[in-house]
RODO-2510 file (C-alpha; in nm, 4 decimals, decimal comma):
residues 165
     n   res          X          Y          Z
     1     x    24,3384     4,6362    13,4539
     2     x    24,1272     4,3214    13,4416
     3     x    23,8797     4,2901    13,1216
     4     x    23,5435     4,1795    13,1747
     5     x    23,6085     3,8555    13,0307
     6     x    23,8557     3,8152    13,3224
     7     x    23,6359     3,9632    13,6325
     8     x    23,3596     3,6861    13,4979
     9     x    23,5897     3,4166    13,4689
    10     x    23,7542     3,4927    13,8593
    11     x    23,3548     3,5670    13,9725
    12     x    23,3403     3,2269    13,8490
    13     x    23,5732     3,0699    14,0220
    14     x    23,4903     3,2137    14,3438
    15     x    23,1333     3,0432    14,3051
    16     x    23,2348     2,7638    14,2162
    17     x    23,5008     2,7656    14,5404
    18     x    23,1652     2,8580    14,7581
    19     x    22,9963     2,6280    14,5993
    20     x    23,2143     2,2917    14,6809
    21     x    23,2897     2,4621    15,0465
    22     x    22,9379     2,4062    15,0825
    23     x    22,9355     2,0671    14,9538
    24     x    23,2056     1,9615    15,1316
    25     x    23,0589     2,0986    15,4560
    26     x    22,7185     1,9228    15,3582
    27     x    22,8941     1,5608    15,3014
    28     x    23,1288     1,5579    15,5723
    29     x    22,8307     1,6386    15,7980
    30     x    22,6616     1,3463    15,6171
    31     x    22,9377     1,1069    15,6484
    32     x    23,0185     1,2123    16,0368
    33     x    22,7041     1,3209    16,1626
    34     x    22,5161     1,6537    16,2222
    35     x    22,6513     1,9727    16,3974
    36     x    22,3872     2,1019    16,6895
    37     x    22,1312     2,2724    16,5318
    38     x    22,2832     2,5894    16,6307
    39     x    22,5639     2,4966    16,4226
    40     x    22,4416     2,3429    16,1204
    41     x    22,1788     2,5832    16,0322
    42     x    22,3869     2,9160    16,0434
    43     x    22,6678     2,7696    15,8721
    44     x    22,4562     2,6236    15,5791
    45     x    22,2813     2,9497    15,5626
    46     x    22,6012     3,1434    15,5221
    47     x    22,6986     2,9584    15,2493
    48     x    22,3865     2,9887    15,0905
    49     x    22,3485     3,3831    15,1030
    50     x    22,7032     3,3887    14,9828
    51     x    22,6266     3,2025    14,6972
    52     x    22,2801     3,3773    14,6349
    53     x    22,4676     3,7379    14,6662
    54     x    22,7794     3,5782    14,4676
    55     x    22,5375     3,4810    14,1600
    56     x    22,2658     3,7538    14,1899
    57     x    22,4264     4,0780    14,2949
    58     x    22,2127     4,3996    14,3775
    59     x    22,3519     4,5853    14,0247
    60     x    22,6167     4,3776    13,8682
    61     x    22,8275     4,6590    13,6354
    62     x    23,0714     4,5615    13,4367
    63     x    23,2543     4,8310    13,4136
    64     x    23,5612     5,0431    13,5738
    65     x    23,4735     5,1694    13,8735
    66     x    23,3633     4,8029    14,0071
    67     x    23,5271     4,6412    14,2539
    68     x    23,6843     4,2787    14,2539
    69     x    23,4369     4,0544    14,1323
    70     x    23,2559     4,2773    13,9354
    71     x    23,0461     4,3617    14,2187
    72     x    22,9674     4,6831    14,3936
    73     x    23,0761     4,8107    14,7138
    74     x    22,6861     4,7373    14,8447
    75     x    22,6921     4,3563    14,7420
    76     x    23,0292     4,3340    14,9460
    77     x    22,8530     4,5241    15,2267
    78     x    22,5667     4,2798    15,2473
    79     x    22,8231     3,9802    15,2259
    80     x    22,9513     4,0975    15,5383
    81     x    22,6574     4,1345    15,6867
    82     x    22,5127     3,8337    15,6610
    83     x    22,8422     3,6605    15,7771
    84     x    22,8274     3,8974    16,1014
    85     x    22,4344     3,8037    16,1416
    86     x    22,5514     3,4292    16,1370
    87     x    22,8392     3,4449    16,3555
    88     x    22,6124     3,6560    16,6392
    89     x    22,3503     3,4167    16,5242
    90     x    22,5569     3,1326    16,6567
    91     x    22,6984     3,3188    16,9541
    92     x    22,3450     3,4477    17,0920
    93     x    22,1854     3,1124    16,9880
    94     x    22,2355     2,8733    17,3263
    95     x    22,1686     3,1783    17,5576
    96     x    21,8727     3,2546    17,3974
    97     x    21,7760     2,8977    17,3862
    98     x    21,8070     2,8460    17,7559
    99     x    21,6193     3,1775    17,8353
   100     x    21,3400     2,9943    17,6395
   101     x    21,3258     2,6579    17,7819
   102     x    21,3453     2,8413    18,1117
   103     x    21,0472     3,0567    18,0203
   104     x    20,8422     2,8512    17,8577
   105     x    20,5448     3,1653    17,8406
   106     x    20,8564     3,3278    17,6099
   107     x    20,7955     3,0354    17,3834
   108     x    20,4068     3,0655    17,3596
   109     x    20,5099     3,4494    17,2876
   110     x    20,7298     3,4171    17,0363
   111     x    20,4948     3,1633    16,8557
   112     x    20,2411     3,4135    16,8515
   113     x    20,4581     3,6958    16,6919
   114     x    20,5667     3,4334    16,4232
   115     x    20,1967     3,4002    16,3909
   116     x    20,0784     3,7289    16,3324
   117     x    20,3784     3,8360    16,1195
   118     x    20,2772     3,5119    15,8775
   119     x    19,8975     3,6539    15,8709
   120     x    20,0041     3,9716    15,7930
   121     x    20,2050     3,8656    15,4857
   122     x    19,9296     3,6172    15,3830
   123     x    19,6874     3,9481    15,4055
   124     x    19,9511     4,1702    15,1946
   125     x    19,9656     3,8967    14,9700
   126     x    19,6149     3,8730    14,9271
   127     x    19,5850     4,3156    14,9010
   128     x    19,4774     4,3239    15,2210
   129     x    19,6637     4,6097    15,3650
   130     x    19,7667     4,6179    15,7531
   131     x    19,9235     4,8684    15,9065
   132     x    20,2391     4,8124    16,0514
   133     x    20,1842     5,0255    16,3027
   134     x    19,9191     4,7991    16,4789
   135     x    20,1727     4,5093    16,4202
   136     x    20,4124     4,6489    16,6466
   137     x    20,1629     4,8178    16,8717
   138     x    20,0352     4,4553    16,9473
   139     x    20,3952     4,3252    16,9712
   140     x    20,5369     4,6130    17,1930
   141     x    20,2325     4,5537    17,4430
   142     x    20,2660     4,1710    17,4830
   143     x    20,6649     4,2222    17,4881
   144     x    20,5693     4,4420    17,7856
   145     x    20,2911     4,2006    17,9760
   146     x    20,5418     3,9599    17,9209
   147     x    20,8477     4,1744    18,0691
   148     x    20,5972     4,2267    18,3833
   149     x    20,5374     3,8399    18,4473
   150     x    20,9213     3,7898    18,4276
   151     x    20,9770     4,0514    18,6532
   152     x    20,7046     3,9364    18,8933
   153     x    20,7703     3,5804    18,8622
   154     x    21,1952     3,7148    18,9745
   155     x    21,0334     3,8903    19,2868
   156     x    20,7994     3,5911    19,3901
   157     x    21,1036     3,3336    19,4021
   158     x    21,3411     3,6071    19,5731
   159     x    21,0388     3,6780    19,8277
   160     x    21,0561     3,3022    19,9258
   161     x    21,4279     3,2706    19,9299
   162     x    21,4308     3,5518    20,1381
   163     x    21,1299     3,3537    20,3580
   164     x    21,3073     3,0586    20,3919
   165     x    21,6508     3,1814    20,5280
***
């Protein structure tokens, strides 16, 4: 059974393994050039969240009923996660991409939500309490205008295909 001298030493080696991926991935994207956006982001953030769960676990224990690492089954949980958030992040990211350039009232829309999420952790930061419930209220309704116009905007250009044949 591993001591805890030896689950902090391999935790440490694992780090530092993470650690010089990530380094290596950084200067060989240096030396040859950037990844597309949709590359280079997700991967650097991968590494990142690895190392930030890696070094600051949820509850590190040091004790028996651990698992490898020293970490619990949660912090390996959330590992995953993020991995499968980065790989769907990197998957979804073009399509999503060309819907927006496409769409470009999508863009305005999304702006907007980024918008009123940032004021309404500026006014939690500052006590002033908002109810989330109006957040999504407003978010659900423009989602829905917005669904509309696509839908309209489909029917409009079918309507003059259909015209023009």
């Amino acid at each position: 059974m591993p001591t805890q001298n030896d689950k902090k030493t391999i935790t440490a080696y694992v780090i530092t393994a993470v650690a010089l991926a990530m380094c290596a991935f950084h200067l060989y994207t240096a030396q040859f050039g950037l990844f597309s956006a949709m590359v280079q982001r997700p991967v650097h953030l991968l590494f990142a969240c690895t190392l930030v769960l890696l070094i600051f676990p949820i509850k590190r224990l040091w004790s028996e009923n651990t698992y490898p690492l020293g970490l619990r089954i949660f912090d390996w949980v959330l590992i995953a996660a993020v991995a499968v958030a980065i790989v769907v992040m990197m998957i979804a990211a073009q399509p999503i991409a060309d819907f927006v350039e496409a769409h470009p009232s999508t863009k305005m829309l999304a702006l907007a939500f980024l918008v009123m999420v940032g004021m309404a952790l500026m006014a939690d930061g500052l006590h002033f309490h908002v109810e989330r419930g109006f957040i999504y209220a407003a978010m659900v309704f423009a989602g829905a205008v917005e669904a509309l116009n696509l839908l309209r905007s489909r029917r409009r250009k079918a309507a003059k295909i259909r015209a023009g044949e």
